[in-house]
C-alpha positions, -999 to 999 in steps of 0.1 A, spaced: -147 -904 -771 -111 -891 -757 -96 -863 -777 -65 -868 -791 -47 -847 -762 -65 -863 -735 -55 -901 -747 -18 -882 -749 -17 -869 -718 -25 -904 -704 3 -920 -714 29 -891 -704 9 -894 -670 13 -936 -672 51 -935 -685 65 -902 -664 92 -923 -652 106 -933 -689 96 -897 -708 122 -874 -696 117 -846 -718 92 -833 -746 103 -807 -773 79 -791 -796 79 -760 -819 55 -748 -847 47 -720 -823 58 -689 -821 57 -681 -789 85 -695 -764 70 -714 -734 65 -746 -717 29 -763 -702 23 -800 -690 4 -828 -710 -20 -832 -688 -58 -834 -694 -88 -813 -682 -60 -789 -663 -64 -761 -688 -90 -736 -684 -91 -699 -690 -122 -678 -677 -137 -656 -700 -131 -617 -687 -121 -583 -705 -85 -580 -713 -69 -545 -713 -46 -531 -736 -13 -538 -721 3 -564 -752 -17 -577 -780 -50 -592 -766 -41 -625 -777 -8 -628 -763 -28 -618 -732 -49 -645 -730 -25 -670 -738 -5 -659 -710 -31 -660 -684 -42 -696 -703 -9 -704 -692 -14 -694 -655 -46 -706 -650 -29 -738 -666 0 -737 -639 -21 -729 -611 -45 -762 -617 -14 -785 -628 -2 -776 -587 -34 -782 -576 -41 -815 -589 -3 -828 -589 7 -823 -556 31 -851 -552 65 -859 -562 51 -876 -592 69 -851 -618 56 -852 -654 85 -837 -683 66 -804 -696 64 -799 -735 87 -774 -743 77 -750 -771 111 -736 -788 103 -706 -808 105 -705 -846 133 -693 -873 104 -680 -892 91 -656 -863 60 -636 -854 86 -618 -832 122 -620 -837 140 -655 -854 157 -683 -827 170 -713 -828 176 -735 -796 209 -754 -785 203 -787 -761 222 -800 -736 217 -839 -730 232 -864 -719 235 -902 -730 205 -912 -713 183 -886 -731 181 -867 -694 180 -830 -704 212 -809 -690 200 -774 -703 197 -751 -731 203 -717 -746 181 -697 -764 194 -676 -795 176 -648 -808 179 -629 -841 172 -588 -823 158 -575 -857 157 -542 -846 193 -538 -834 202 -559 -870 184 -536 -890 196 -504 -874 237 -512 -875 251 -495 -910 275 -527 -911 258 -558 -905 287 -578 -917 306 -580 -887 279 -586 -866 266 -622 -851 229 -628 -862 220 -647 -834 229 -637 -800 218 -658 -763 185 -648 -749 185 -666 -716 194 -696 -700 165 -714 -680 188 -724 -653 205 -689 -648 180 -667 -660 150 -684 -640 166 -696 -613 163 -735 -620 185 -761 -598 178 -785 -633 151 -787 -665 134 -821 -643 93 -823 -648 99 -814 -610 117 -781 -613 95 -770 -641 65 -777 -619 81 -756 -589 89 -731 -620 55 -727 -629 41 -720 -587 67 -694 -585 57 -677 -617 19 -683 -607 28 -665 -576 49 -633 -589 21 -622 -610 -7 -596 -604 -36 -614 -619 -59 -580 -621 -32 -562 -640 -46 -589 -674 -82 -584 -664 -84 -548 -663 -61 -521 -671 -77 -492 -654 -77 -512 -622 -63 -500 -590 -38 -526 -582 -27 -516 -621 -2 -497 -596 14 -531 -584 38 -546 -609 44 -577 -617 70 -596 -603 105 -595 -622 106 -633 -632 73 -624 -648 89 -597 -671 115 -621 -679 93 -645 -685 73 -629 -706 101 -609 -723 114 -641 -734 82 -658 -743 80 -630 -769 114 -638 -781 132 -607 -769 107 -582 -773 109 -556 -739 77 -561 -724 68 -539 -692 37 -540 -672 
């Protein structure tokens, strides 16, 4: 019997040309993947101690993610990604989203707010400060021509290819010494919601 993601990931395959965009939350982190089934797989390895191990693994669940949704959709047939916003309640710092749509649904853009806790909690006034403040803008920060299933798909090979897989399977490792690519940081820096992440 199909699981409950696989029968959902058929129909955003079947109707791609009528879903133009997905939004989700409940998560904390702040990311995007495809609905597509049997294109996630993450190996099992040992994970250094470069961010929280699970934030680790998630990330390179991502990748591995990424890297098979290329593979197996190599044609122009562009599927809307699920967008995970980040929550007000945070594991991280709070945010709340502003979309940009038009009439047709067609998603425009977005920014990202942030709450930065630790800059909040260290100003001896806080009442003449904003609480939330932009975090990025997918189409400035990441270099985006537009938020289409296509462009997220392109997204997602550039990020694929910008990061040093070894660096997340061990962190004693030679090639520790090559760093990941900047979009990664950025990425990752904002999939934390603001929190400075350096590998």
């Amino acid at each position: 019997m199909a699981s409950c993601f696989k029968r959902f990931s058929l129909i955003s395959i079947k109707y791609a040309h009528i879903i133009k965009s997905q939004f989700y939350g409940h998560m904390n982190l702040n990311h995007f993947y495809f609905p597509v089934q049997d294109s996630i797989h993450i190996e099992k390895k040992e994970f250094g101690f470069l961010m929280p191990s699970w934030i680790s693994v998630y990330f390179q669940h991502l990748l591995y993610h990424y890297k098979l949704f290329n593979k197996k959709f190599k044609s122009k047939n562009c599927i809307a990604p699920i967008l995970v916003a980040p929550s007000v309640v945070p594991a991280f710092n709070p945010a709340i989203r502003v979309l940009n749509y038009d009439q047709d649904g067609s998603l425009l853009g977005y920014k990202q707010y942030f709450a930065n806790l630790s800059l909040l909690n260290s100003l001896p006034d806080k009442s003449g400060s904003s609480f939330y403040t932009l975090l990025y803008d997918p189409l400035n920060s990441y270099g985006m021509t537009s938020l289409s299933g296509c462009d997220y798909k392109d997204f997602a090979k550039r990020l694929v290819k910008s990061t040093n897989f070894d660096i997340f399977v061990d962190a004693t490792h030679e090639s520790r010494k090559k760093k990941n690519g900047q979009l990664v940081k950025k990425y990752l820096s904002n999939m934390m919601v603001g929190i400075p992440y350096d590998m």
